[in-house]
N, C-alpha and C positions, 0 to 999 in steps of 0.2 A: 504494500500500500504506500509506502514511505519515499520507495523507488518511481511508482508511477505520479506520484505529488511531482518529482522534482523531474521527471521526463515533462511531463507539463509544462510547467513553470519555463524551462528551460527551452520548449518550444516557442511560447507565448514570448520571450525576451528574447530569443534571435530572429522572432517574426517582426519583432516590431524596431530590434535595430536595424534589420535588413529596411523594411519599410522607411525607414529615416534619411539613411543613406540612400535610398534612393532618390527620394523627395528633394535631398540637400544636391544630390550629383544634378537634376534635373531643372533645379533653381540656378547654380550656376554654369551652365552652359548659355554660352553666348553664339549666338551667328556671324561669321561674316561675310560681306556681300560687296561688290565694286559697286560704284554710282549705278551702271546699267542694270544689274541684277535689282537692287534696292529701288529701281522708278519701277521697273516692271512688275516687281510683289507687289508695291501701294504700302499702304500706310500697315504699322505695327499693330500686333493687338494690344490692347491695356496690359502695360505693367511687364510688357519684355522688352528686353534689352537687346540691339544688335551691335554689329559692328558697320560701317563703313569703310571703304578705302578709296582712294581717290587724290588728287592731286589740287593745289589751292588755284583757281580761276583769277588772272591777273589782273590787278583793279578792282577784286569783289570786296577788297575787304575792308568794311566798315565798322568803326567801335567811335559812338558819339564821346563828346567830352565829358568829362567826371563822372563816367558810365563805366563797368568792368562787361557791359555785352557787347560782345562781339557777333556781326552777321557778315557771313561770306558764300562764297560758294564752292562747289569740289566737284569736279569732272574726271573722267575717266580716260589716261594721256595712251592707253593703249587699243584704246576705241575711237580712237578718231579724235576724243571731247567731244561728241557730238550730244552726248546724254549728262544734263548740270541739277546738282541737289542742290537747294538754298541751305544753308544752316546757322545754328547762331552756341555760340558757348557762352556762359558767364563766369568767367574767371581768367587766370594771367594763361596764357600758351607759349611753350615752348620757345625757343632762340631760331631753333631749324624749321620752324614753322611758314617763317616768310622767303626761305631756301626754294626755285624754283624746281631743283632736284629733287624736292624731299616728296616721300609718300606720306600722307596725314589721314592718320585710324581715327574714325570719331567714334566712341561709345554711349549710346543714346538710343531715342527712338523719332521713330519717324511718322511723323504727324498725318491727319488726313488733308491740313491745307499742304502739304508737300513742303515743309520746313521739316530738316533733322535736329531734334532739340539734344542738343552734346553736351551728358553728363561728365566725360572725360575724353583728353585728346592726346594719343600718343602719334612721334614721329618717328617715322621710320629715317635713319639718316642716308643720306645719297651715298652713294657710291663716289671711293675719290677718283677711280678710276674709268672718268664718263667720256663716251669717245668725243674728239673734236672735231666741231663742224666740219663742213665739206668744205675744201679750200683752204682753209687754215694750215699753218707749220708751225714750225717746234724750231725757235731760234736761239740755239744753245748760248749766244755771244748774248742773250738778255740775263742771262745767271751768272752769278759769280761762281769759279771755280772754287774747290774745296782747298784747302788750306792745310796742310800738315806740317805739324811743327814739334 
């Protein structure tokens, strides 16, 4: 009798840590999506979180004065840009934010008037090794040589 108490017990509390952990794995997972993927779903449902990716739209970005909101916008530079998400953050961003090279992750959701409302914003940093335009050289006599002493 004693034995089947704690077979019990013992099912009933790995049912229910199992159940937790699930619950908890399933709350944080996030999506991510490019600007084109993210116009095409539409708008998020309540209360989840995705990702974006995308690149900053030149000129979009506006933050009024003694304001921390920021509205810009983010296109997608391997699609063309042909497909632009409005978004707005409230708080400071990154240094490599206004870097043409950089890829910019918003974490937020996305509204049904088609603004991404970004609860957090990471940057992906460029690569130092981005090729050079077409036409361009490489004029070794603008560097100084190295020096050994």
């Amino acid at each position: 009798m004693l034995n089947l108490k704690f077979v019990v017990a013992a099912v009933v509390l790995l049912g229910a840590l199992f159940y937790l952990g699930f619950i908890a794995f399933q709350s944080a997972t996030v999506y991510s999506y490019t600007v084109s993927e993210l116009t095409t779903l539409g708008p998020t449902p309540e209360g989840k979180l995705v990702r974006v990716s995308g690149s900053l739209v030149e000129d979009s970005f506006v933050r009024p004065d003694g304001s921390t909101m920021a509205h810009f916008t983010l296109t997608d530079k391997e699609n063309g840009g042909v497909k632009f998400v409005a978004a707005q953050h409230d708080g400071v961003l990154p240094d490599l934010f206004f870097n043409p090279h950089s890829e910019i992750i918003l974490e937020g959701t996305y509204r049904p008037d088609g603004v991404f409302d970004s609860q957090n914003v990471l940057v992906k940093c460029p690569s130092k090794y981005i090729e050079a335009p077409e036409g361009s050289s490489y004029d070794k006599s603008a560097y100084p040589k190295e020096q050994v002493n």
